[in-house]
N, C-alpha and C positions, 0 to 999 in steps of 0.2 A: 377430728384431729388426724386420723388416719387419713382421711381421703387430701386433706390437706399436704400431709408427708409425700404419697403417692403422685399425686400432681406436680408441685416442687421439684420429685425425684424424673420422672418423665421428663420435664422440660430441659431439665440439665443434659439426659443423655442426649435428646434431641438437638437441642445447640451443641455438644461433644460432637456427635457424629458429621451433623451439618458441616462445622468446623473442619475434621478431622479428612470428611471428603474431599473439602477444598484444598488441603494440601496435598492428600495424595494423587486429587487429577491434575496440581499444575506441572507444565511443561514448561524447559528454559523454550526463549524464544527462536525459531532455527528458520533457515531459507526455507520459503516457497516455491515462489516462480521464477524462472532463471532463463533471462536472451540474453548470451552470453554476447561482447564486443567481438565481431569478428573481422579480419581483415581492415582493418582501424578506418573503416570511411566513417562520414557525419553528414546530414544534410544541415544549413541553415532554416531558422527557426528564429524570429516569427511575424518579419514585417508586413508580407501579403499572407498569411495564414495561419491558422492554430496547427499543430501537430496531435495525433492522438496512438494511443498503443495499450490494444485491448489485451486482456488476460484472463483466464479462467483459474479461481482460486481450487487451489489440491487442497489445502487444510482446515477443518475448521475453528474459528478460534478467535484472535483480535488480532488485524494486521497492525502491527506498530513502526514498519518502514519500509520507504519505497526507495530505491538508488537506482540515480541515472548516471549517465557519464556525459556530462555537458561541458562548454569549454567557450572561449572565445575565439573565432577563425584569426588567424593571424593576417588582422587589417588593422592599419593607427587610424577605426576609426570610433565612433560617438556609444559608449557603453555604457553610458550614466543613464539610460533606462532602468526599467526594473521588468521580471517574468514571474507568474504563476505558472507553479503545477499543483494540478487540482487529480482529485481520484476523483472520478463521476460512476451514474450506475448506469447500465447500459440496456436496449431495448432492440430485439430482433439481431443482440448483436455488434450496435451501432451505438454510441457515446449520445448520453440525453443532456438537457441540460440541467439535471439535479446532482450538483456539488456534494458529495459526503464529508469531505477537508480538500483543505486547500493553504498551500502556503505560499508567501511574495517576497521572492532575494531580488538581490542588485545583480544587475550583467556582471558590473565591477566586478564581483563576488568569483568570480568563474575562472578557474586558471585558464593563461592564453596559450596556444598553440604553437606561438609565436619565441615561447619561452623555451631557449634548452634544456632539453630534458624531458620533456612535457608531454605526452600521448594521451590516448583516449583512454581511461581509466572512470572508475567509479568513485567520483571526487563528489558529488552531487548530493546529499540526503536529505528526505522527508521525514525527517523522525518523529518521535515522541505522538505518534497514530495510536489511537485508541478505538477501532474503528471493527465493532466486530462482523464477519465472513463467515460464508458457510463454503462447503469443498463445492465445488461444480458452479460458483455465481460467479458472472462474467460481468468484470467492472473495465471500468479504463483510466490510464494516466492520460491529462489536457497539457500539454505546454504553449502558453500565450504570452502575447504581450500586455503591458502594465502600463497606462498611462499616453507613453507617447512610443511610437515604433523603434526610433535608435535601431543598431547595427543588427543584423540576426545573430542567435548564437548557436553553435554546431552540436545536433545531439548524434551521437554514433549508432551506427545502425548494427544487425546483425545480419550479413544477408548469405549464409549457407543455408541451404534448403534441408527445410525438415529441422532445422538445429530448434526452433521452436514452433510449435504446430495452434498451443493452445491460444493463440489471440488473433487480430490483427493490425496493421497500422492504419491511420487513416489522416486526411488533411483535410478540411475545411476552409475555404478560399474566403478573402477580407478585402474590399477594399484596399488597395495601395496609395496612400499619404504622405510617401515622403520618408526618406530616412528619421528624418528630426518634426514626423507630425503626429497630431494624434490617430492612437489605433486606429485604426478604418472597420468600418460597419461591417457585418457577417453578410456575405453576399452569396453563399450558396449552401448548401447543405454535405454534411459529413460523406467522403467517399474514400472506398478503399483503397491502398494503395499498393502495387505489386512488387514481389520478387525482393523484400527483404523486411524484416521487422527491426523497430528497435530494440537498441539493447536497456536490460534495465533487470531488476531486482525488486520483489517482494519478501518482506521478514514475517512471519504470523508464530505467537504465541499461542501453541493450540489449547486448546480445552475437551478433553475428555466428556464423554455424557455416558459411558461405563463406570461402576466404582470400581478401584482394583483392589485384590485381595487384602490387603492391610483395612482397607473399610471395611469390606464386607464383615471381615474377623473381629472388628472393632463392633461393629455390629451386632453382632450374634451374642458377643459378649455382654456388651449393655442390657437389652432386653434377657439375659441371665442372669445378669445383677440384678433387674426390677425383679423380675420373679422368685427368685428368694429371698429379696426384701421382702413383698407382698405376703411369703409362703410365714417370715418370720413374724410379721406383725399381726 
């Protein structure tokens, strides 16, 4: 009956503590990586090419969002396409083709530039990422076309030197189709591109793998309650 008590008593502090670590290592969710917009240019994106913008992750944790500052060039013309951005993993560096997430808006969706008032901001977001990262793994945002090519749409660059160091951009050349045909075929391989990055944003909710002091104490404690349970029966 005793070993029975003992047992019982074990597993409770054990799930206690389990528990109790979990909340003392979570962290709210805070920025990562940061190409800040600078000087408000954009290039078009994505009728002869995919666009790419690698990044090296600082924290480790679950990334839960990515912001671009995307927009429509102010032209009356065909936005009723649609775009992915996809987070891919990267290899030597260079964007592969394994997808981690990836999500598909409408051009519609994008405010135009066209519109007073209107600049290059971080209007853009890939939320609700469950996607967990370690600090120093180099992944990359994909921006492409969906379906049929339609107008390009302008993603802002950041091009002060040094403003960000940890990634780079890249393009991947496509067949050209027509404003109004479908995507065209990948016709060359991923290449760098120079003298400015884009602009964009990573969110990671880190995760601790230290316990901090409220565990640990929480700990110490427990296996002092078993043991003079144990000492009393």
């Amino acid at each position: 009956m005793r070993k029975g008590r003992h047992g019982f008593v074990l597993v409770a502090v054990v799930t206690l503590l389990l528990f109790a670590s979990g909340i003392a290592n979570a962290d709210p969710v805070r920025i990562d990586q940061l190409a800040p917009i600078v000087n408000g240019a954009g290039l078009g994106c994505c009728s002869s090419e995919n666009w790419a913008q690698t990044f090296t992750v600082g924290i480790t944790g679950i990334l839960r969002t990515i912001g671009l500052p995307l927009s429509q060039p102010p032209l009356p013309d065909d936005f009723s396409g649609q775009f992915a951005i996809q987070l891919r993993a990267t290899s030597g560096g260079v964007p592969t083709e394994t997808i981690l997430a990836e999500t598909i808006l409408a051009k519609s969706s994008l405010p135009s530039l066209s519109t007073p008032g209107i600049h290059f901001q971080f209007t853009t977001s890939f939320s609700g990422l469950d996607t967990p990262v370690a600090a120093g793994q180099q992944l990359a945002i994909v921006l492409s076309n969906v379906g049929h090519n339609g107008q390009n749409i302008s993603w802002a660059t950041n091009d002060a030197p040094g403003t960000y160091s940890a990634g780079t951009p890249f393009r991947q050349p496509r067949e050209f189709t027509g404003l109004t045909g479908d995507v065209g075929e990948i016709v060359g391989p991923w290449g760098p591109v120079n003298d400015f990055d884009f602009a964009f944003f990573t969110a990671v909710e880190p995760v601790s793998a230290t316990p901090e002091p409220g565990t640990a104490l929480l700990l110490a404690t427990g296996f002092a309650w078993l043991a003079r349970r144990r000492a009393a029966l």
